[in-house]
N, C-alpha and C positions, 0 to 999 in steps of 0.2 A: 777774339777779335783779330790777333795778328794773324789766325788763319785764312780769318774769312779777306782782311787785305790781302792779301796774299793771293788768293783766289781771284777775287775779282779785277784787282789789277795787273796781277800775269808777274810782278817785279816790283818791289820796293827799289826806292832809289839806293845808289852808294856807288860809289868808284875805288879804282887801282891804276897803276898804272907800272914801268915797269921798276928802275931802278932811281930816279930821278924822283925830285920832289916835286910836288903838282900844285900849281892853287886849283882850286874851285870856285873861290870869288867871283861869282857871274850872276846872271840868268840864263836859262837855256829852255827852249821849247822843242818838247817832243817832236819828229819829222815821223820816223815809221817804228814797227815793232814786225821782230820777224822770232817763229816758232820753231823750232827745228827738232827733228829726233824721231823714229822709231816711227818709218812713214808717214811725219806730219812736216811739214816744209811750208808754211803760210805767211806772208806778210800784210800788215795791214797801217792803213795811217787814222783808222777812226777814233782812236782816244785823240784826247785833249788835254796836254798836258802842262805846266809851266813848272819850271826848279829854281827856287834860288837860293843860294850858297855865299854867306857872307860871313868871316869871323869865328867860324870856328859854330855855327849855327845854322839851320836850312828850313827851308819849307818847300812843299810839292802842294800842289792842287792838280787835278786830275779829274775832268767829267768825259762819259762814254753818251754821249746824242741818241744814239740807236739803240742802247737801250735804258738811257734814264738814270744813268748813275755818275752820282758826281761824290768825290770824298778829297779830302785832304789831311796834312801829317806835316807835324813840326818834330824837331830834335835837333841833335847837335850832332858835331863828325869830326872822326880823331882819322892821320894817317900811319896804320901801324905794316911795318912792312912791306909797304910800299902799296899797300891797298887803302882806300877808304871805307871808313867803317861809319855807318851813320846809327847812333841811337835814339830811338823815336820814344816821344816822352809821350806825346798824345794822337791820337790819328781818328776819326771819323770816315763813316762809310754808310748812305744811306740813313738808315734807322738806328746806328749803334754808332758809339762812342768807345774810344778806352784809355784809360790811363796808363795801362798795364808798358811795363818801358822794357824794350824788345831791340837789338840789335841784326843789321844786315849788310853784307858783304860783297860787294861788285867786285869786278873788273874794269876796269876803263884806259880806253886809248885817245888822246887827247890828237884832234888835229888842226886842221887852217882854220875849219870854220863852226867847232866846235867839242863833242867828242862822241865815242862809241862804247856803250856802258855792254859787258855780258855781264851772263849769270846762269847757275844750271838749279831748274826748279822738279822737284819728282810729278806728275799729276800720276791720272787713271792709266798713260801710256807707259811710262814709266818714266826716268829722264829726259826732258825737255827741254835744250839750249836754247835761251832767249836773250836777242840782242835789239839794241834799243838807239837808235838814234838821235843827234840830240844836235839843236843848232844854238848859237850864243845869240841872244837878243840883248846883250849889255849895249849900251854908248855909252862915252866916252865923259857920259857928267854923272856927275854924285851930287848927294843933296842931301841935306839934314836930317832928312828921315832913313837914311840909310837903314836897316836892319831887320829884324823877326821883331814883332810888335805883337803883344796878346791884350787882349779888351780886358779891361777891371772894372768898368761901371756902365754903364749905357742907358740913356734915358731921353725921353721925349716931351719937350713944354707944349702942346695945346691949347692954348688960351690961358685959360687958368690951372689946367691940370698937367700935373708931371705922373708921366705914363714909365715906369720902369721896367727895363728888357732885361731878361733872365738867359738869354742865349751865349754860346761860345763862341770866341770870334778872334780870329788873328789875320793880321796884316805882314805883307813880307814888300819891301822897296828895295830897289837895286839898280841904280844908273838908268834910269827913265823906265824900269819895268817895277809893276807891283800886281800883287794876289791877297785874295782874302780868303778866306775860308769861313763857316757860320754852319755853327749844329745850332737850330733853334725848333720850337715847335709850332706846329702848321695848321689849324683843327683839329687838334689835340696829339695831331701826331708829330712823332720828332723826324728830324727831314737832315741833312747835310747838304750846303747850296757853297758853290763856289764862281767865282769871276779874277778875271785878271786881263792887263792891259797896260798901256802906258800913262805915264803922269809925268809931270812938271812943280816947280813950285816956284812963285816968284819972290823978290825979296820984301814984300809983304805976308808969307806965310798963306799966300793963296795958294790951296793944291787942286790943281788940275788932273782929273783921272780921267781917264778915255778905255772903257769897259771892249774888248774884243771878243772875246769868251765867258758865256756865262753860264749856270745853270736858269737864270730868269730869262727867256729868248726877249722880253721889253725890256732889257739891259742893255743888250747886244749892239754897241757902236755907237751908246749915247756917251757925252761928255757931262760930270759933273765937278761940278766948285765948292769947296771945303773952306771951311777957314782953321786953319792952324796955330795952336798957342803951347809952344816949349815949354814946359812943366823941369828945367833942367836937361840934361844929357842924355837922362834915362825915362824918360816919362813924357807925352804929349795928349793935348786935349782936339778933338775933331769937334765941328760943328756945323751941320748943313742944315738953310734954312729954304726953307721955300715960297712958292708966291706967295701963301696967306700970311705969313711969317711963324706960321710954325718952323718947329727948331728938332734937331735930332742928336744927341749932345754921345760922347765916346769918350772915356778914357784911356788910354793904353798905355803898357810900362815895356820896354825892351827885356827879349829874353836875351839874356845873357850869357855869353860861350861860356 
């Protein structure tokens, strides 16, 4: 599996920098990706990415439109050396999942209005320098939900029936930005779908999500309304209902640096 990420994404996340200590506490959205090495020089801005980096914890989602592929990867990230090291506990891609926990190594140069991540990966040409652009989409509020958030129960009231969901699912919040990720299965097959965008919450614990990017293209720029209930520090309960008054009920616990 970490091959096959590897492949299809061109670059797992991580950062460096040089002698200076760096936060990464942000969000940041992909701008372009450029190829370099052994007459291949390419840039391109068709992926779709979002990073965020809170605590000592992160998450990426990542969908490519032209051809169909969306995945995302949670783990945690230490700075040793002056590099960021990010170790991925779980990651999804398409049709496959893994647990298998894998370590990856950037470079990164931090600027005005964001930063610039390398890395040098071998393919079929042989070493290929890939450099990755990245813009900060944080503002300047935080909000209770702050962190990497993973599903532990998920279930739906219809009428009188509770419909229980067996899919993987994590949320990531960061100063008006959040992302999900969701390995679930589709007509029998297993699928990786991801969305991300900004949200609000008021002091009633209404959370407001505003979808930008999704792998559902009927997601794409709509606003929905959650009701939120703190289960403590560490633990929150989601609940979206809709006009008939069906209900879509979520539990999530924070992964912890």
């Amino acid at each position: 599996m970490k091959k096959l990420a590897c492949i299809l994404l061109l670059a797992i996340v991580s950062c460096n920098t040089s002698t200076s200590v760096i936060s990464m506490n942000g969000a940041y959205k992909m701008e372009k990706q450029n190829f370099k090495g052994n007459g291949v020089d390419t840039t391109s801005a068709e992926n779709r990415q979002l990073k965020i980096y809170i605590d000592s914890v992160m998450m990426y989602v990542l969908m490519n439109p032209a051809h169909d592929v969306s995945a995302f990867a949670i783990g945690k990230f230490t700075i040793d050396s002056g590099k960021l090291v990010e170790h991925i506990i779980y990651n999804a891609t398409e049709n496959l999942q893994s647990t298998d926990i894998f370590s990856d190594t950037v470079n990164i140069n931090k600027n005005d209005t964001g930063y610039v991540q390398t890395t040098t990966k071998m393919s079929d040409k042989g070493q290929i320098k890939i450099t990755e652009n990245y813009k900060s989409a944080a503002t300047n509020t935080t909000s209770i939900l702050d962190g990497i958030w993973k599903q532990v129960s998920s279930y739906a009231l219809r009428g009188k029936d509770t419909i229980t969901h067996n899919d993987i699912e994590y949320k990531a919040f960061y100063a008006g930005n959040f992302s999900y990720g969701d390995y679930y299965t589709d007509s029998s097959q297993k699928r990786t779908g991801i969305s991300y965008g900004t949200f609000s919450i008021d002091s009633s614990n209404n959370l407001t999500e505003t979808i930008t990017v999704s792998t559902w293209p009927e997601l794409n720029n709509r606003t929905f309304v959650l009701a939120i209930t703190k289960n403590g520090n560490n633990s929150f309960t989601q609940t979206a209902t809709n006009a008939t008054g069906d209900q879509e009920i979520s539990v999530y616990e924070r992964v912890k640096p």
